[in-house]
LUMROZA-159006 format. One line per field, with one value per residue (C-alpha): residue number from 1; residue in one letter; y, x, z. Coordinates in nm, 4 decimals, m for minus. Layout:
N
pos = c(NUM; ...)
code = c(a; ...)
Y = c(Y; ...)
X = c(X; ...)
Z = c(Z; ...)
# end
This chain:
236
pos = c(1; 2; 3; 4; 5; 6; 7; 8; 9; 10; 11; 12; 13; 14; 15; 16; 17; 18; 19; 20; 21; 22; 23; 24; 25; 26; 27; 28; 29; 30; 31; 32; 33; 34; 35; 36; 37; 38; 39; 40; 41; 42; 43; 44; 45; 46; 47; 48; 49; 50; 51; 52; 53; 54; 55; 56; 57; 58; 59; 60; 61; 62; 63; 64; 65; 66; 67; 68; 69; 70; 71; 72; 73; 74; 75; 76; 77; 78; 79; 80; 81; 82; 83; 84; 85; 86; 87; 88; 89; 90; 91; 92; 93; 94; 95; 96; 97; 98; 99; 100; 101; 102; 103; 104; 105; 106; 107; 108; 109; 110; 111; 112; 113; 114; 115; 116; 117; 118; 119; 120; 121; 122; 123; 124; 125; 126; 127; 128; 129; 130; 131; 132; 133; 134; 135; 136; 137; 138; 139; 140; 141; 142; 143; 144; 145; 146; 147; 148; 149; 150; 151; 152; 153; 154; 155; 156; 157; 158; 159; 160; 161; 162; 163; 164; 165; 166; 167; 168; 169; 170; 171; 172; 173; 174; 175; 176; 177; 178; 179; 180; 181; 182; 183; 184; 185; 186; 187; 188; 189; 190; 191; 192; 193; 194; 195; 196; 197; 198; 199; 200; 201; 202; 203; 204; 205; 206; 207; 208; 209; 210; 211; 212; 213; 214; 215; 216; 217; 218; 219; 220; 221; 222; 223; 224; 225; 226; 227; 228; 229; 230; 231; 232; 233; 234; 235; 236)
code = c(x; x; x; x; x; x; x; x; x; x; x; x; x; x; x; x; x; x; x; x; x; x; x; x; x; x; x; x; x; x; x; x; x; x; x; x; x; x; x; x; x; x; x; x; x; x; x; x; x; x; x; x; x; x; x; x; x; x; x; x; x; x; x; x; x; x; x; x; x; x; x; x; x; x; x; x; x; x; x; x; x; x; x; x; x; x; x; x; x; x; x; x; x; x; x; x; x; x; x; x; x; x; x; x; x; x; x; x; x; x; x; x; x; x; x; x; x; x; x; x; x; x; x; x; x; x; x; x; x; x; x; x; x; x; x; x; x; x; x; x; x; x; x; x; x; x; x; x; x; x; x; x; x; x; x; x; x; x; x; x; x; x; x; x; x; x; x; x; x; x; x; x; x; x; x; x; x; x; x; x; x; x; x; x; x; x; x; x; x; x; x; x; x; x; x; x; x; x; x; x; x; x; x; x; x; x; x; x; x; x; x; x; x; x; x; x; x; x; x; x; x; x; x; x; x; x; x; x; x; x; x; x; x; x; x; x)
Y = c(m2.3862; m2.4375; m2.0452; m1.9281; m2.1086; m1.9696; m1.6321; m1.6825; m1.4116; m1.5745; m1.6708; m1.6638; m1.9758; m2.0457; m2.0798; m2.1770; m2.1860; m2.2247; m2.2208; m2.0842; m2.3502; m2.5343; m2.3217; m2.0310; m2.0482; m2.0908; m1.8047; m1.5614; m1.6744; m1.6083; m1.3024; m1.5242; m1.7728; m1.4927; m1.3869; m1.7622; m1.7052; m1.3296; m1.5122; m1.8295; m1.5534; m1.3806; m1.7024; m1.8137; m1.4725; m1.4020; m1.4029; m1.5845; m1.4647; m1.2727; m0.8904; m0.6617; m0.8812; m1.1775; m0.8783; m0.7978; m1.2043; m1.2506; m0.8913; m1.0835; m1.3997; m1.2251; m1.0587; m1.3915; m1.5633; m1.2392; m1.2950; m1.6915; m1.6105; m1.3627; m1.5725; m1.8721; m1.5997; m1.5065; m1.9083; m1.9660; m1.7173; m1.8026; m2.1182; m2.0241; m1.8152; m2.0946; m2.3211; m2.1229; m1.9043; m1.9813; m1.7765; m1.7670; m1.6539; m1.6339; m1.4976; m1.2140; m1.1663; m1.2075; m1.3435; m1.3916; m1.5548; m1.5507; m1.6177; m1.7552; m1.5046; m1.1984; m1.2553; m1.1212; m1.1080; m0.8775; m0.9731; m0.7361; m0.6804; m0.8104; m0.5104; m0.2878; m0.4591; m0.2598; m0.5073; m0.8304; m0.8337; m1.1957; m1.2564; m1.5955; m1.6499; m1.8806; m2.1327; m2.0758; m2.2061; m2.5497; m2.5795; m2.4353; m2.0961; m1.7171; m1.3650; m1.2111; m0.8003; m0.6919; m0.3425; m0.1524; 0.1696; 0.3213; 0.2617; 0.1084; 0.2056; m0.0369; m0.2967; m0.6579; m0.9009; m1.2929; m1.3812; m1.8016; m1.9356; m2.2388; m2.1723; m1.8353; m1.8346; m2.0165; m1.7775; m1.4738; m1.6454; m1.7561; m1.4042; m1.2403; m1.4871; m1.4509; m1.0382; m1.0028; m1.2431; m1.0123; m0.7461; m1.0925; m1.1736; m0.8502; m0.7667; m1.0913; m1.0094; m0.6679; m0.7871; m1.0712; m0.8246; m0.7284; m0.3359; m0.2432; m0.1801; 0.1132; 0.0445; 0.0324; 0.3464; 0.2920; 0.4885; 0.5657; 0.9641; 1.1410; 1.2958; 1.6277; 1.7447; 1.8261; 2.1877; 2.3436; 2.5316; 2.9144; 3.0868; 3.3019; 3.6851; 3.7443; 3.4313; 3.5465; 3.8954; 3.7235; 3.4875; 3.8036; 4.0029; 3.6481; 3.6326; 3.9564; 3.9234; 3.6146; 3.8017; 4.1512; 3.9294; 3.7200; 3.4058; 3.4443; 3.5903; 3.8383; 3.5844; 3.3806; 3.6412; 3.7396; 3.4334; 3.3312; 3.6680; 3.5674; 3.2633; 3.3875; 3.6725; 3.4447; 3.2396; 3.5505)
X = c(m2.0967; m2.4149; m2.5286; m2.1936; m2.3653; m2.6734; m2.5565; m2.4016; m2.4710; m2.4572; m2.1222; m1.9893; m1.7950; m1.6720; m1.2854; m1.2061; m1.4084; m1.3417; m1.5210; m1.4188; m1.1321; m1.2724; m1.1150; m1.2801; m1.5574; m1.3450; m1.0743; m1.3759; m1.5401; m1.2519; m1.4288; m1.7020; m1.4652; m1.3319; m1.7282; m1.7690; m1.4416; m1.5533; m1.9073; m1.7184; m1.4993; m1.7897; m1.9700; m1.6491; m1.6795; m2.0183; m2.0096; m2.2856; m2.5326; m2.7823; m2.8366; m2.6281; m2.3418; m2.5875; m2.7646; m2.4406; m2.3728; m2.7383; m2.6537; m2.2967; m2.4646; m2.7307; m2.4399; m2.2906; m2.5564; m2.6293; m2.2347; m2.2875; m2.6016; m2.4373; m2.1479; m2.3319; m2.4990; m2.2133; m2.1091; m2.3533; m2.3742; m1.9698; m2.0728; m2.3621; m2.1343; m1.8428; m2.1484; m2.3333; m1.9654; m1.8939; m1.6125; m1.5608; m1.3373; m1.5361; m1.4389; m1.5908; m1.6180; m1.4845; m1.8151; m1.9226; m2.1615; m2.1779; m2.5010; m2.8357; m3.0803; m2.8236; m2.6899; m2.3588; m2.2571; m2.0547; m1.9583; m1.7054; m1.5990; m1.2473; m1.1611; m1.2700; m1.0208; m0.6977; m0.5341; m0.4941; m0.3729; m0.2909; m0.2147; m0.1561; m0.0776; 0.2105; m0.0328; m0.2766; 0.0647; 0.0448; m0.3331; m0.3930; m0.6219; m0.5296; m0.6705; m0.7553; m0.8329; m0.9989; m0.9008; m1.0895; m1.0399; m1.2557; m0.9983; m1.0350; m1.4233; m1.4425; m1.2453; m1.4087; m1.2186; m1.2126; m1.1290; m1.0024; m1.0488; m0.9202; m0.6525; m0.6403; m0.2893; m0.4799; m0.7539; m0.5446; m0.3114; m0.6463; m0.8019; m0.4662; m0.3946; m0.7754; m0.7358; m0.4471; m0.5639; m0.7990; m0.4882; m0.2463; m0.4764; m0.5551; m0.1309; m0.1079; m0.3783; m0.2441; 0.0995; m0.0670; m0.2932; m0.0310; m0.0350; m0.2973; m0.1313; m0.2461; m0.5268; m0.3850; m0.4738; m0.7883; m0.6181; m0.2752; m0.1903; m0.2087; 0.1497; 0.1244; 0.2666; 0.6013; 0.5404; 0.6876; 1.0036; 0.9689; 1.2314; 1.4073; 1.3745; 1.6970; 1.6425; 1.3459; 1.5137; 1.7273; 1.5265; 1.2696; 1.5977; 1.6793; 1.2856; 1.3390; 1.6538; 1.4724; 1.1557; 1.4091; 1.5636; 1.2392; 1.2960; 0.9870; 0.6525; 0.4959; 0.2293; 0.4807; 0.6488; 0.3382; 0.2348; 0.6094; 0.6316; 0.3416; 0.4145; 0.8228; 0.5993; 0.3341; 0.5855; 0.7566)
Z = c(1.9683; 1.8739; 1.9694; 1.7480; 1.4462; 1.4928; 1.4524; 1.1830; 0.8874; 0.5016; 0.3943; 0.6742; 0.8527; 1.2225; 1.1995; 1.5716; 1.8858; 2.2214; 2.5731; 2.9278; 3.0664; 3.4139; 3.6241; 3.5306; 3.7942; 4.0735; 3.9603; 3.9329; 4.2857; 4.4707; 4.6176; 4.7125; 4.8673; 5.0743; 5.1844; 5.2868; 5.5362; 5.6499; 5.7619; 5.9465; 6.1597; 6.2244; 6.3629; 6.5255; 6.7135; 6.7921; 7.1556; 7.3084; 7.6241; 7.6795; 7.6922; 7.4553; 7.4084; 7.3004; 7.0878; 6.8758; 6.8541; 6.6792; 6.4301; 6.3959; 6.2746; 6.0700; 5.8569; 5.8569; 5.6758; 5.4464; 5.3172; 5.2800; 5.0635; 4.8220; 4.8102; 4.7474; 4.4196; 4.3126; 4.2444; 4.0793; 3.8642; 3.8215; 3.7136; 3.4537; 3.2979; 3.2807; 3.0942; 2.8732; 2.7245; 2.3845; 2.2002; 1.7825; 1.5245; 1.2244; 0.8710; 0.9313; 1.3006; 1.6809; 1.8879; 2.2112; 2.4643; 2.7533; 3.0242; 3.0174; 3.2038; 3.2021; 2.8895; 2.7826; 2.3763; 2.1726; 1.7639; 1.6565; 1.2661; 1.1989; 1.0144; 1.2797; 1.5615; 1.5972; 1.8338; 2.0521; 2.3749; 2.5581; 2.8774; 3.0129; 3.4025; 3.5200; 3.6013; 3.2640; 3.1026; 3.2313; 3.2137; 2.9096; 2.9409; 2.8882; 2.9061; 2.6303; 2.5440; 2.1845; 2.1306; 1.8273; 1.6548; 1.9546; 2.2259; 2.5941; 2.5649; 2.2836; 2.4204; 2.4851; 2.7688; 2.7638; 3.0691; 3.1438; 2.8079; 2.6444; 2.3847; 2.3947; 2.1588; 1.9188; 1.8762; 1.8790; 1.6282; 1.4244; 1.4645; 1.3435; 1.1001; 0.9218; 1.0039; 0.7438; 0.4800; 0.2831; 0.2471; 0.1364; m0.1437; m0.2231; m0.2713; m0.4612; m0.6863; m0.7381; m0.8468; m1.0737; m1.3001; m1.5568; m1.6170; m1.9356; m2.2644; m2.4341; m2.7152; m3.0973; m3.2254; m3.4742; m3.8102; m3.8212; m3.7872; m4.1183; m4.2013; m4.2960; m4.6789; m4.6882; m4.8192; m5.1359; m5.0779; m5.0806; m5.2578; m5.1326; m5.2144; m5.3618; m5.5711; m5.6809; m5.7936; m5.9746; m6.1971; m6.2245; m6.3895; m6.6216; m6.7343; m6.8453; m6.9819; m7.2147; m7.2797; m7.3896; m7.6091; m7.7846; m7.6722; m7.4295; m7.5643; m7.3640; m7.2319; m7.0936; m6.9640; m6.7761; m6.6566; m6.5066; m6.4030; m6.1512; m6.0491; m5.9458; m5.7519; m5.6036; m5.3917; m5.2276)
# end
């Protein structure tokens, strides 16, 4: 817990951690188990004597004790492992550590982790551990395995949970922001004139032929004449 914390980037906060479950050391030695038997056969049939038959007895017990020493390795290096593994769902990331002198640690961004895959054995049901697989946008060559942890359902349904909360707010927050209004405009539009009617042309011919009419008869002077004469022609 204490090496999740210390990796910890600013802002960012541990949401659930968990360890490898107790039987992890003893599920991944079962090899080693099986070396342990493979050297107690050989022992139990090393035949004994002298010459060649007491020759392939002493090779017989030499690759017995080579198999009890890797065996006894492997243990222990089962066992490290099962101490020193610490597994975290941060805010931000999935982490992991795992090993003291060969050391073991991959953080992978939450955003970059396409899925989850849990498997949990008939007897990691009753005691409590699972398998897990973190798949990323790279595929099986980016994919990180937790073998035997504790709670493994709880940290997928943490990681999941914490992967889809960013795109939750940012829906919400998309539906709260009420859609802009357009700005008042600053002066209202000017309204164009309504222009002057243009008369017609036969309208025009005809008060043209009255003017005359008017100035034939006097009632008009002639500079009246002229000047409405004009204006009649100017709006044609």
């Amino acid at each position: 817990m204490n090496e999740l914390r210390q990796a910890l980037l600013p802002g960012e906060e541990i949401l659930f951690a968990t360890r490898k479950h107790w039987l992890a050391p003893i599920r991944d030695s079962l090899v080693a188990i099986l070396l342990i038997v493979g050297a107690a056969l050989l022992w139990w049939l090393s035949p004994d004597g002298e010459g060649f038959f007491g020759s392939v007895g002493g090779l017989m017990d030499l690759v017995g004790w080579g198999l009890i020493l890797v065996a006894i390795a492997w243990i222990i290096g089962n066992i490290v492992a099962w101490l020193s593994a610490n597994y975290g769902v941060s805010n931000l990331r999935v982490l992991c550590y795992e090993g003291i002198v060969r050391k073991h640690s991959s953080e992978t961004l939450l955003s970059s982790i396409s899925d989850v895959k849990l498997t949990v054995p008939a007897l990691g049901g009753l005691l409590g551990y699972g398998d897990l697989i973190i798949l990323t946008a790279s595929g099986v060559e980016g994919s990180d395995t937790f073998t035997t942890i504790k709670g493994a359902g709880a940290f997928r349904t943490a990681l999941q949970s914490e992967q889809s909360r960013p795109r939750a707010t940012a829906a919400a927050a998309t539906s709260a922001v009420p859609a802009p209004s357009p700005a008042p405009s600053a002066e209202p539009a000017p309204v164009a004139p309504a222009a002057a009617p243009v008369p017609a042309p036969t309208d025009a011919a005809a008060s043209l032929e009255r003017l005359a009419a008017l100035h034939a008869q006097g009632v008009i002077t002639d500079a009246e004449f002229e000047a409405k004469k004009a204006e009649l022609l100017g709006r044609i």
